[in-house]
C-alpha positions as CSV (number, residue, x, y, z in Angstrom):
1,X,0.0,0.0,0.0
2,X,1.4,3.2,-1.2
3,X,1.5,6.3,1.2
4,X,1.9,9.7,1.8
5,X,5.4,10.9,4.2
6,X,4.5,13.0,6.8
7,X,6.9,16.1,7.9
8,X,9.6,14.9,10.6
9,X,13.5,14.9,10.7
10,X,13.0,11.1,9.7
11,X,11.2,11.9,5.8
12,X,13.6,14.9,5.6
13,X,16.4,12.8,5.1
14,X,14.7,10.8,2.7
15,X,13.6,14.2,0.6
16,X,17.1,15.5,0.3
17,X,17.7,12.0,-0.6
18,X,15.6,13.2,-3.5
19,X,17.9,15.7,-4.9
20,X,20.5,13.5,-4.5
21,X,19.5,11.2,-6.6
22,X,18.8,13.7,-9.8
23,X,22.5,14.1,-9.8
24,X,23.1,10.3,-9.2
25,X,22.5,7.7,-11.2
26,X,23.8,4.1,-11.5
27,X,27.4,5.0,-9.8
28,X,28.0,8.1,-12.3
29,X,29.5,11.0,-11.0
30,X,27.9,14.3,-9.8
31,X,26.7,16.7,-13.0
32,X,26.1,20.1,-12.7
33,X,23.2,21.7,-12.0
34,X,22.0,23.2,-15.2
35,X,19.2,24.4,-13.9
36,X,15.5,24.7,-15.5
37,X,15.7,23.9,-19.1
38,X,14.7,26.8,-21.5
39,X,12.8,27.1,-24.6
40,X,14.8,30.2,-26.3
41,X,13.2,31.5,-30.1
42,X,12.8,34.5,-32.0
43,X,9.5,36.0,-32.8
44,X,8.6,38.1,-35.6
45,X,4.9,39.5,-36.4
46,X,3.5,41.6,-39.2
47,X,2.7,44.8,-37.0
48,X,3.6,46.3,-33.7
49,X,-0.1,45.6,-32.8
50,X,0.0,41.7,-33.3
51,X,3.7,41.3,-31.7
52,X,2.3,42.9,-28.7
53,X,-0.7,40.8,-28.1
54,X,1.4,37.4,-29.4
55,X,3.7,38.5,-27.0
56,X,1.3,39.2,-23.9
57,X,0.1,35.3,-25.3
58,X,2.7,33.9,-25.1
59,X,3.4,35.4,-21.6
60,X,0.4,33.8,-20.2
61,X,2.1,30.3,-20.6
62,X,2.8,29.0,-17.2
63,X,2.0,25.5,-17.0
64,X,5.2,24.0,-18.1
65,X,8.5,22.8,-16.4
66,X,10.7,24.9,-18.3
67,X,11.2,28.7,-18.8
68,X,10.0,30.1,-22.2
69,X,11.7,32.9,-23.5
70,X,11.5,35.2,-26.3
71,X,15.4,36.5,-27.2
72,X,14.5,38.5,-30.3
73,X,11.1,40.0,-31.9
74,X,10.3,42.2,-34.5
75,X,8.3,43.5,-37.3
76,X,8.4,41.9,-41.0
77,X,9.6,38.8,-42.6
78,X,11.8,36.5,-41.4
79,X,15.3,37.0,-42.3
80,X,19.2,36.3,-42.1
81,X,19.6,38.1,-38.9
82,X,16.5,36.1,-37.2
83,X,18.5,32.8,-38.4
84,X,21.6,33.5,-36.7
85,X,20.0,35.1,-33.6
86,X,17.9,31.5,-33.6
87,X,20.9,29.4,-33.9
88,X,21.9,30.9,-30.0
89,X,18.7,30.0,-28.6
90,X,16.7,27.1,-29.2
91,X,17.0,26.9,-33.0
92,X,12.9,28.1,-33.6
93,X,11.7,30.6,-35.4
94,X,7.9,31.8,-34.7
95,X,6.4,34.3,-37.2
96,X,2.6,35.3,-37.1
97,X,1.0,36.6,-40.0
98,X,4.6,37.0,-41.8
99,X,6.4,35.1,-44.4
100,X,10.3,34.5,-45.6
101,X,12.6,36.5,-47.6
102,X,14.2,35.0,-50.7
103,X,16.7,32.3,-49.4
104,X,15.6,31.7,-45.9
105,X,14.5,27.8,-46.3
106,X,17.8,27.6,-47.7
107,X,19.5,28.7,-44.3
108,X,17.0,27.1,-42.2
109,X,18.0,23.8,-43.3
110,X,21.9,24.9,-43.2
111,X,21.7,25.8,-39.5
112,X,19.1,23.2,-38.6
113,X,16.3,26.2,-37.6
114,X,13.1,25.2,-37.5
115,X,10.4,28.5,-39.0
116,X,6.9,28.1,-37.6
117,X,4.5,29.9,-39.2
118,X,0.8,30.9,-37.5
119,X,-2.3,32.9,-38.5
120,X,-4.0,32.1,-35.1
121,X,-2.7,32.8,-31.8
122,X,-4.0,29.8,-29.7
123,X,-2.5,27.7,-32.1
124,X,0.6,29.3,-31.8
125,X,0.7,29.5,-28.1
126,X,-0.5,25.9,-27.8
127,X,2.0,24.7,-30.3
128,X,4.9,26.8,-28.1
129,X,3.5,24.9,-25.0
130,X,3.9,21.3,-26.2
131,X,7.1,22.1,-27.2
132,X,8.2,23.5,-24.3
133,X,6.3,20.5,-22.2
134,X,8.5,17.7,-24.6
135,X,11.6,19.5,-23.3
136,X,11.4,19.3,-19.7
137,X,13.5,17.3,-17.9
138,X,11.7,14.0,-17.1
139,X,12.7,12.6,-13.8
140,X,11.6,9.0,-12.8
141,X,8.2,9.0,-11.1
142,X,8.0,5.9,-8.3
143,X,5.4,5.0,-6.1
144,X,6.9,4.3,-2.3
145,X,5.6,1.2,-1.0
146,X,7.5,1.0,2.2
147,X,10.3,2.3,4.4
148,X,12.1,0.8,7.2
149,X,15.2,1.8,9.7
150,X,18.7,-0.1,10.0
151,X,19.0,-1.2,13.7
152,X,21.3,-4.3,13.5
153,X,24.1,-6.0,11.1
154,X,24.3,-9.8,10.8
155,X,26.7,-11.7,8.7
156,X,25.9,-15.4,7.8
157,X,27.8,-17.6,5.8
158,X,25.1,-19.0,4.0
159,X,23.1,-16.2,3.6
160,X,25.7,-13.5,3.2
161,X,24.9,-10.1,4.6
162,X,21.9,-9.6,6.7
163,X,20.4,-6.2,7.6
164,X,17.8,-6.1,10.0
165,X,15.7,-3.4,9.9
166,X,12.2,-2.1,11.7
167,X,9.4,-1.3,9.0
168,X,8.4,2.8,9.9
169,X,5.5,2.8,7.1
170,X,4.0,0.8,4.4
171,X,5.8,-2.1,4.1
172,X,8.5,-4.6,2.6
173,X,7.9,-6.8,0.1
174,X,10.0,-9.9,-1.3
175,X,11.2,-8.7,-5.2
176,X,10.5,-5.4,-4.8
177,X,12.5,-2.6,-5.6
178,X,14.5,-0.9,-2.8
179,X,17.8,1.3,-2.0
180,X,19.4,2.1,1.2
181,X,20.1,6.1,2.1
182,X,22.5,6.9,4.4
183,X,23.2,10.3,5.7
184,X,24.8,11.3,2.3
185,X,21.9,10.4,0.2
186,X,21.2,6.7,-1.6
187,X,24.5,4.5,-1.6
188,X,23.3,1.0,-2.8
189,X,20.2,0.1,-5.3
190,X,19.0,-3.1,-6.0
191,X,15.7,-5.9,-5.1
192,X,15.1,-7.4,-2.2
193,X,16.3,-11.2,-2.3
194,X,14.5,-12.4,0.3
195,X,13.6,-11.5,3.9
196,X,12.9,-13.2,7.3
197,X,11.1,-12.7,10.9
198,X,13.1,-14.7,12.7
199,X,13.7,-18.1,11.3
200,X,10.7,-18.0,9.0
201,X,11.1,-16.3,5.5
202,X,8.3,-14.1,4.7
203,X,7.4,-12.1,1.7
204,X,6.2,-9.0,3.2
205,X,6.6,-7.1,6.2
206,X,4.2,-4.5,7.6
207,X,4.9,-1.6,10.1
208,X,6.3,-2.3,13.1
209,X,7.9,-5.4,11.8
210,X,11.3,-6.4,12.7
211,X,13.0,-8.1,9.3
212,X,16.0,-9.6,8.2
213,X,17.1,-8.2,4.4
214,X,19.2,-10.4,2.4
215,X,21.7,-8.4,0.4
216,X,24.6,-9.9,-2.2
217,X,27.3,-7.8,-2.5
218,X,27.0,-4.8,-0.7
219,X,28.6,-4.5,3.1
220,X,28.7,-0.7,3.4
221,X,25.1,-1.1,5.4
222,X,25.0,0.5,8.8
223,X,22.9,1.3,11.3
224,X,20.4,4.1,11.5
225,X,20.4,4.2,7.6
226,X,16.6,4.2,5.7
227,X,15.7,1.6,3.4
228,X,13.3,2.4,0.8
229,X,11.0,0.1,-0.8
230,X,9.2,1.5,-4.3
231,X,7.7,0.6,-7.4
232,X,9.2,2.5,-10.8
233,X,6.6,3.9,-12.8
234,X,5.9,2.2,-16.5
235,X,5.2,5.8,-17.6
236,X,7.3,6.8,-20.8
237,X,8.2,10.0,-21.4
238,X,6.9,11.7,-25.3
239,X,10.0,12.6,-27.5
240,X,11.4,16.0,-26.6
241,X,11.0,18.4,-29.6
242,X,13.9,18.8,-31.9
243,X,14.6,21.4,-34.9
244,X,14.0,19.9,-38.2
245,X,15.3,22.7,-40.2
246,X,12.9,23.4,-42.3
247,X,9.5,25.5,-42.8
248,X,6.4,24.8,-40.8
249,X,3.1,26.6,-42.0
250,X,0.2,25.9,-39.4
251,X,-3.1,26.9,-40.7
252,X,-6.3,26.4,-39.1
């Protein structure tokens, strides 16, 4: 049964375990943070009455993960200057009501910009959203089944390492998913092998439950570290948007 944490020093750890982990994966070392991803084009309309009302549009967009941001906009067709100041952004091109000057597609497809071209604002804002939307970064969704406390270390020749731990919520289950976070934030990943109250091997144990973990491999376990039961999500994330450098005429 999935569950909600609730606010204590003992879920806090387990939430900064959270940002850990977006800069953690699989052993790899720590990348930078790059911060909110950002969906950068140039906008050009056919008169200063249009480019303000496109703009105030496309201002109103707020429901996406990622910053959207106009870097140029202007008056008349779209031109050289609109390609190069494209290529430093995003590599998009948004025109309403306009067209291209001789040679454009040409370049377009040279510096892999992708023109859009709109006669209706919704469709341009809702075509700027989705866009935007397909860029954010995806981070991997997980449903928390169970989570339990380190409070002793065994060692058994037959059965290798042996944490016991005390299930605090939810609760463990045999072949599920599950990490241990120590102080520093997750330090080993992997699925739970098998587990035993006492001498008896269960598949699941339920708060309050004292349990034996079976782990292969791992011996940097100790106590007062969090083990963390989930469930990944099956959820894939769409495609993220890429410039196809060419011309896109949308039409209602």
């Amino acid at each position: 049964m999935s569950h909600k944490h609730k606010k204590s020093t003992y879920h806090k750890r387990i939430s900064k375990s959270r940002e850990w982990l977006k800069t953690h994966k699989d052993g790899q070392k720590e990348t930078p943070d790059r911060g909110r991803p950002k969906l950068e084009f140039v906008l050009k309309c056919d008169s200063t009455g249009s480019l303000e009302a496109v703009t105030a549009a496309i201002l109103k967009i707020t429901d996406t993960e990622n910053d959207i941001q106009i870097i140029q906009s202007g008056i008349g067709d779209i031109n050289h200057s609109d390609v190069l100041m494209a290529e430093t952004g995003s590599n998009l091109i948004i025109g309403f009501q306009v067209g291209l000057i001789p040679g454009i597609e040409k370049e377009l497809n040279e510096y892999i910009i992708e023109a859009r071209l709109y006669s209706v604002i919704y469709q341009l804002t809702d075509d700027i959203k989705s866009i935007a939307k397909s860029l954010a970064i995806s981070e991997t969704e997980e449903d928390i089944t169970g989570t339990a406390t380190v409070i002793a270390l065994f060692k058994s020749e037959r059965k290798g390492e042996i944490i016991g731990c005390e299930v605090k919520e939810g609760q463990l289950t045999a072949g599920k998913h599950f990490r241990i976070i120590s102080a520093m934030g997750p330090i080993y990943s992997g699925t739970i092998e098998s587990m035993h109250i006492e001498k008896d091997t269960v598949q699941k144990a339920i708060k309050g439950k004292k349990v034996g973990i079976k782990i292969r491999g791992f011996k940097d376990a100790k106590v007062g570290d969090i083990i963390e039961c989930y469930h990944p999500s099956n959820k894939k994330k769409k495609s993220p948007w890429h410039p196809t450098g060419t011309l896109i005429i949308k039409n209602q």
